[in-house]
C-alpha positions in Angstrom: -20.1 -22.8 -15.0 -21.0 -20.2 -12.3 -24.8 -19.2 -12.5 -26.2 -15.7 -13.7 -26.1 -14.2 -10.6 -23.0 -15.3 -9.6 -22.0 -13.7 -13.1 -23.9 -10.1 -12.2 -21.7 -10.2 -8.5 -18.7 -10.6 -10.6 -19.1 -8.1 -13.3 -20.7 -6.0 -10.4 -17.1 -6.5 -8.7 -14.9 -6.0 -11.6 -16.7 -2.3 -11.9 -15.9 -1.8 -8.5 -12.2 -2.9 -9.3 -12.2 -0.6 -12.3 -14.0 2.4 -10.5 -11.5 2.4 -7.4 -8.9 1.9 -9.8 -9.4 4.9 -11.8 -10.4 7.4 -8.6 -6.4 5.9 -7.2 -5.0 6.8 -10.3 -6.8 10.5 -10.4 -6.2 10.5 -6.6 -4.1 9.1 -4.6 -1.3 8.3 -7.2 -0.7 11.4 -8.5 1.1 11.9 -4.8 3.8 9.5 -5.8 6.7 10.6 -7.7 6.9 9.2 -11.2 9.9 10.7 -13.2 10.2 13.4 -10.5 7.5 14.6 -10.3 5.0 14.3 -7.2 4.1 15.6 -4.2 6.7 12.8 -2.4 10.0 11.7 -3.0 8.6 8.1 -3.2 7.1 6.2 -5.9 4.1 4.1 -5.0 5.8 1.1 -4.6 8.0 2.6 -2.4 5.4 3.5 -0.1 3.7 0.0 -0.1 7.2 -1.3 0.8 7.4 0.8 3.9 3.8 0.0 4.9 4.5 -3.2 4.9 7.7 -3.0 6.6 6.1 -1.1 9.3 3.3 -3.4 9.3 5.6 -6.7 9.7 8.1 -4.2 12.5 11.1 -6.4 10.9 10.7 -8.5 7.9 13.3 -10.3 4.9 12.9 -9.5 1.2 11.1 -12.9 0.5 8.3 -11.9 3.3 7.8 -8.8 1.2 7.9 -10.4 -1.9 5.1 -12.8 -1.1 3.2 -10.1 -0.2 3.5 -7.7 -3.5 4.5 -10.6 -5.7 6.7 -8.9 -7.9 10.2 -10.4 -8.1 13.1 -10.3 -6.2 15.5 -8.3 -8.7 12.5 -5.7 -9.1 12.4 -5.3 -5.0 15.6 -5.5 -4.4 15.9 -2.1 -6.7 13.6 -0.1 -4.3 14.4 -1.5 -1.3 17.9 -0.6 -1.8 16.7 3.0 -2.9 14.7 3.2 0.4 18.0 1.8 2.2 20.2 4.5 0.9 17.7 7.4 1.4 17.9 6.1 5.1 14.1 4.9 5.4 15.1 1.2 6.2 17.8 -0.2 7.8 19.2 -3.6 6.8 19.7 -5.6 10.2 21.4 -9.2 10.1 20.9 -12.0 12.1 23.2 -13.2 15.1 25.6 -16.1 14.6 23.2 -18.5 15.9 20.8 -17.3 13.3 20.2 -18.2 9.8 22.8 -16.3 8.0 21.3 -15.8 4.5 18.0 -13.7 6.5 18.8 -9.9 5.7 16.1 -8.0 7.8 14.6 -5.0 6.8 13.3 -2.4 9.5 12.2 1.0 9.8 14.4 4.4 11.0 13.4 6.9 12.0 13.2 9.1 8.5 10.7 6.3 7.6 8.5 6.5 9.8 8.5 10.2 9.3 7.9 10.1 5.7 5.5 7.6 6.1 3.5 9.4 8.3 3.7 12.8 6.3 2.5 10.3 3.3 -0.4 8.9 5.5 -1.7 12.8 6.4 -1.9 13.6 2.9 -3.7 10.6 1.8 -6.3 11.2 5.1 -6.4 14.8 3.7 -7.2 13.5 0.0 -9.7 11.1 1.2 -11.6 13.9 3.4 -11.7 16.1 0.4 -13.6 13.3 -1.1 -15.7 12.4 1.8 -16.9 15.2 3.0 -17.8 16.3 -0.9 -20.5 13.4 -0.6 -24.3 14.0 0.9 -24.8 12.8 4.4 -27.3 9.8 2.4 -23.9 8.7 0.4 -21.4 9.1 3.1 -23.6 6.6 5.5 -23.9 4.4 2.0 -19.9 4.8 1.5 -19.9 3.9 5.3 -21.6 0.8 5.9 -20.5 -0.2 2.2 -16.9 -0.3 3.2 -17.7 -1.5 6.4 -19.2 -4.9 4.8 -16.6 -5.3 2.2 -14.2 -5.3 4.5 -16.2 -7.6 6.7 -16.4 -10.0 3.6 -12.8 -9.7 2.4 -10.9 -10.1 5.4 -12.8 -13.6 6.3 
């Protein structure tokens, strides 16, 4: 049984969780189309799959599966959709290659809407930022700073 402090990190944690969650939803999400409407023609999940894509420069459907573990029915829906609005590309492998691999890349229009996606989420997050006191913004700073330090270990 973890001791009380170790219980005060978590809860602590699972505010932060909550906190983040509710300023993405108020935020950031509200970008995204749902239902048509939305500042983008891409649903969230959308927009992680093309980070990630981007991220990985080529990558299969099981990669990006791993990575968002959803399943591969539910990807396959919005890859597809991102395929035939011309955002990815479906590349397959050479002869000597496995055959089954489907790669997934960027085009051009991806990248594009991906950046357009990225300036308004740098815009969002500056509205914030800059709506804090110099005291929270180098609190907001150094916090993120050490989460990340702590996370990506």
């Amino acid at each position: 049984m973890a001791d009380k402090k170790t219980n005060e990190v978590s809860l602590q944690f699972l505010g932060l969780i909550i906190n983040l969650t509710h300023w993405l939803h108020g935020k950031y999400f509200k970008e995204f189309n749902i239902n048509g409407k939305g500042n983008t023609g891409l649903t969230d999940r959308q927009f992680t799959i093309l980070i990630l894509v981007h991220q990985f420069k080529q990558c299969t459907l099981s990669d990006l599966q791993r990575h968002l573990n959803v399943s591969s029915s539910s990807l396959s829906i919005g890859v597809s959709k991102l395929v035939k609005e011309g955002y990815l590309i479906r590349n397959y492998p050479s002869e000597e290659d496995d055959r089954r691999k489907i790669y997934l890349s960027m085009t051009q229009k991806g990248v594009g809407v991906l950046t357009e996606a990225y300036e308004r989420i740098i815009y969002i997050f500056g509205e914030f930022y800059e709506s804090l006191t110099s005291d929270k913004k180098k609190d907001f700073e150094e916090g993120i700073s050490k989460l990340n330090a702590v996370i990506s270990e």
